[in-house]
C-alpha positions, -999 to +999 in steps of 0.1 A: -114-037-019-093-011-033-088+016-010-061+036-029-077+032-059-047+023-080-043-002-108-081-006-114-085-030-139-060-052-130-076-048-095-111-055-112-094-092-122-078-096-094-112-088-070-129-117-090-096-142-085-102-134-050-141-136-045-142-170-070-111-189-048-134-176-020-164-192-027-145-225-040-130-221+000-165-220+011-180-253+000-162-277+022-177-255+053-212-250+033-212-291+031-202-295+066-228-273+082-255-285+059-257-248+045-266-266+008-298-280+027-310-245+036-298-226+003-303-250-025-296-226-046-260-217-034-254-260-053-230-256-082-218-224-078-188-232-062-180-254-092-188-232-112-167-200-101-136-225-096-134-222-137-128-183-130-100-185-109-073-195-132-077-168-161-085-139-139-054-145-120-032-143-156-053-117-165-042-095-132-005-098-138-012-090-172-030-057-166-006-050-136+025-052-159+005-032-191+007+005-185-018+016-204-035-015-213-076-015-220-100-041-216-105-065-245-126-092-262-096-112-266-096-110-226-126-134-226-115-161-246-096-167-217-132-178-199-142-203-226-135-234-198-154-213-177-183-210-203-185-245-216-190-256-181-216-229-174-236-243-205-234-278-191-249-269-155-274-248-174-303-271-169-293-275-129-293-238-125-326-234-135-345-258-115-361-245-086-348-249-052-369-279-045-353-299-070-321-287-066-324-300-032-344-330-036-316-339-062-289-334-034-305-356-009-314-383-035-285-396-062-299-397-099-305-437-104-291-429-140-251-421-131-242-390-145-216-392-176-183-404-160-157-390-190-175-353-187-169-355-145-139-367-149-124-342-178-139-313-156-124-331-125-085-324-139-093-297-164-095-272-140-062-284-122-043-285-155-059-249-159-045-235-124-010-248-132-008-232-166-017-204-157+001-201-129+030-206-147+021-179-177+017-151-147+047-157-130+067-157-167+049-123-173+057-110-141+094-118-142+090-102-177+078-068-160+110-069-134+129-066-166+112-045-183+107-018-158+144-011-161+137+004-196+114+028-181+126+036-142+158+046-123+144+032-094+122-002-093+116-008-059+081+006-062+077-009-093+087-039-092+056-059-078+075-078-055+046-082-032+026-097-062+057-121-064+050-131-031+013-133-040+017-158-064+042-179-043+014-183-019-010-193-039+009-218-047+013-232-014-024-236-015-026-248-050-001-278-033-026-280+000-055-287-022-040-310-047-026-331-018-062-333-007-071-343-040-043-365-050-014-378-026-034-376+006-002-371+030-016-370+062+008-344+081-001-318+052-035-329+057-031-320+091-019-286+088-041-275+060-066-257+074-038-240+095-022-232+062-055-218+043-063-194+074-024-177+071-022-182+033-057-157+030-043-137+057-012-133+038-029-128+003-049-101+016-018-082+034+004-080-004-030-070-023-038-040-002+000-027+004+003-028-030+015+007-053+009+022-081+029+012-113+023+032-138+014+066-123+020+083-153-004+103-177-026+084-201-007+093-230+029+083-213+014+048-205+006+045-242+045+052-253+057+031-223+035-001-237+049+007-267+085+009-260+082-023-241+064-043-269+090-031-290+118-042-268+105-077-274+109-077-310+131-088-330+160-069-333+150-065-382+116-056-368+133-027-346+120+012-357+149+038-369+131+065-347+163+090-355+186+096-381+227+090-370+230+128-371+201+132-346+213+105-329+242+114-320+231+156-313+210+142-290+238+115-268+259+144-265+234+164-253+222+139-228+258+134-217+265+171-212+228+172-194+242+147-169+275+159-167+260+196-159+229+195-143+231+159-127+195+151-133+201+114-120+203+131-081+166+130-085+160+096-075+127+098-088+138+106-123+123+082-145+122+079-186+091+107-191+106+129-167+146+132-186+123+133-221+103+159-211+133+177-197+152+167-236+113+179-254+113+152-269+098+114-268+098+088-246+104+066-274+130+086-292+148+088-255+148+057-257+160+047-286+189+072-281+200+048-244+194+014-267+212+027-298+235+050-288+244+037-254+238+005-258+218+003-224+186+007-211+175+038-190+181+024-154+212+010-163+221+047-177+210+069-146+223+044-120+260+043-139+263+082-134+250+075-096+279+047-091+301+077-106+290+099-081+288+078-054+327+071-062+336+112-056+317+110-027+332+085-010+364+101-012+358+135-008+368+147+028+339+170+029+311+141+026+330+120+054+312+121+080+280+104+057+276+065+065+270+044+034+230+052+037+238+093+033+266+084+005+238+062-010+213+094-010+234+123-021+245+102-054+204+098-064+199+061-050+166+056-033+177+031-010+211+013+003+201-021-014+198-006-049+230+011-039+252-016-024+241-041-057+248-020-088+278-006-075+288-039-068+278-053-097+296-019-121+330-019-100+333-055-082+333-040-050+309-030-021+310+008-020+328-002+014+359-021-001+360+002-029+363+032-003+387+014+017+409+001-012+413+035-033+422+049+003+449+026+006+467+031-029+465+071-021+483+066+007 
């Protein structure tokens, strides 16, 4: 389900993460209640969609952190677990639902190959870890790069996916303790802990925002500009000559000085470009090269600036730290409280309270 119809294809990933961890879910209830017995043909498919799980989660976070990103047949080499297995239980598949079911009820008197169970049996383990682990690298990758792109990240910075991934995890550990280290007090609790995990999974999927709302062509240069932040710094592009470069930084300086753009606490790269006519990429490379910073960095150091007269000014005193927080461009009084921090050492508290004092 995707009511608000943002981040389609990496919803379309995540929708089959969800339905295939679903279905594996579902077996241990199907074999309780003898559901196998009256649907024979629902054998094996649990198994079988257990082999999605793992690349369509990596493959979400990748299309969640890839403005612009389209679907690829390098995308399905991810599945090639998934397919060798599906070519294995081929010849099950297809047997009707008599034999499926006669096969359930009586064990094969020639055992099954042990090394292919038992590859299968840790293969897809070793593939929920890895992958795991590539996901929650890309997504810390994102919370960095969004600051090339954004003034404000709250929004942006898929914090609930975070969270997303932290729970799976929990039941990643609940299932390999039923599998491996069989501690009875976890054992205990795990159905408790399925039931609130899925409650919880479902909660951060569907309160989730868009993060690229930007036209197709801005998503394009925004993949771009990140790929290229990744590079090398030999392999970087000289978008501008230095006598452009350096037109357009004081321009952007008097822009900011004079018509405070960064009180829009919406601004974002696109939006001071298009303001500039020019580029998202050449805007860029103006904050990296001739600033030396990245765009959030830039817009929030004139806020902080602000935020400084503000707190000092006689005619804003009667704003707590939320309206000070507001009238310099911040979106919110955490953003607000950390970068200034983080520029002048100080809450925006202290700082008020300590200038005060040397005036006087």
């Amino acid at each position: 389900m995707n009511p608000r119809k943002v981040n389609i294809l990496a919803n379309f990933w995540l929708g089959i993460l969800l339905f295939s961890f679903g279905c594996t879910l579902l077996d241990r209830p199907f074999l309780h209640f003898n559901t196998y017995v009256q649907y024979p043909n629902l054998i094996g498919v649990s198994e079988l969609l257990s082999f999605a799980m793992a690349p369509s989660l990596y493959l979400s976070v990748v299309y969640f952190t890839s403005p612009g990103r389209k679907l690829t047949k390098t995308d399905f080499l991810h599945f090639i677990p998934w397919l060798l297995f599906l070519l294995h239980q081929l010849p099950f598949l297809f047997q009707s639902a008599d034999t499926k079911l006669y096969l359930l009820t009586h064990p094969s008197p020639i055992p099954p190959n042990p090394y292919f169970g038992l590859v299968m049996f840790y293969i897809i383990k070793i593939q929920v870890v890895v992958y795991w682990i590539l996901a929650y690298r890309k997504l810390l990758k994102h919370q960095k790069n969004i600051q090339l792109i954004a003034s404000t990240t709250e929004y942006i910075n898929l914090k609930w996916l975070k969270n997303f991934l932290f729970i799976l995890a929990c039941m990643v550990l609940l299932w390999f303790n039923e599998e491996f280290f069989k501690i009875s007090i976890i054992s205990t609790l795990t159905p408790l802990g399925y039931v609130l995990s899925t409650y919880f999974i479902v909660y951060f999927s569907l309160r989730q925002e868009e993060i690229f709302p930007y036209p197709p062509k801005d998503q394009v240069y925004i993949n771009e500009i990140i790929l290229e932040s990744e590079q090398p710094v030999i392999n970087k592009t000289q978008r501008l000559s230095s006598e452009k470069l350096e037109q357009l930084k004081i321009e952007l300086h008097y822009r900011m000085q004079a018509e405070k753009l960064f009180l829009d606490s919406d601004l974002d790269l696109p939006d001071l470009a298009s303001k500039m006519n020019i580029t998202s990429h050449e805007l860029s490379f103006v904050l990296n090269e001739g600033f030396g910073t990245n765009f959030y960095q830039f817009i929030n150091t004139y806020r902080v600036e602000e935020a400084k007269t503000l707190l000092l000014s006689e005619k804003h005193h009667h704003l707590n730290m939320l309206g000070i927080a507001y009238e310099a461009g911040f979106s919110s009084k955490t953003t607000f409280n950390t970068y200034f921090k983080k520029t002048t050492g100080l809450s925006p508290s202290q700082y008020q309270a300590t200038v005060k004092k040397q005036i006087q």
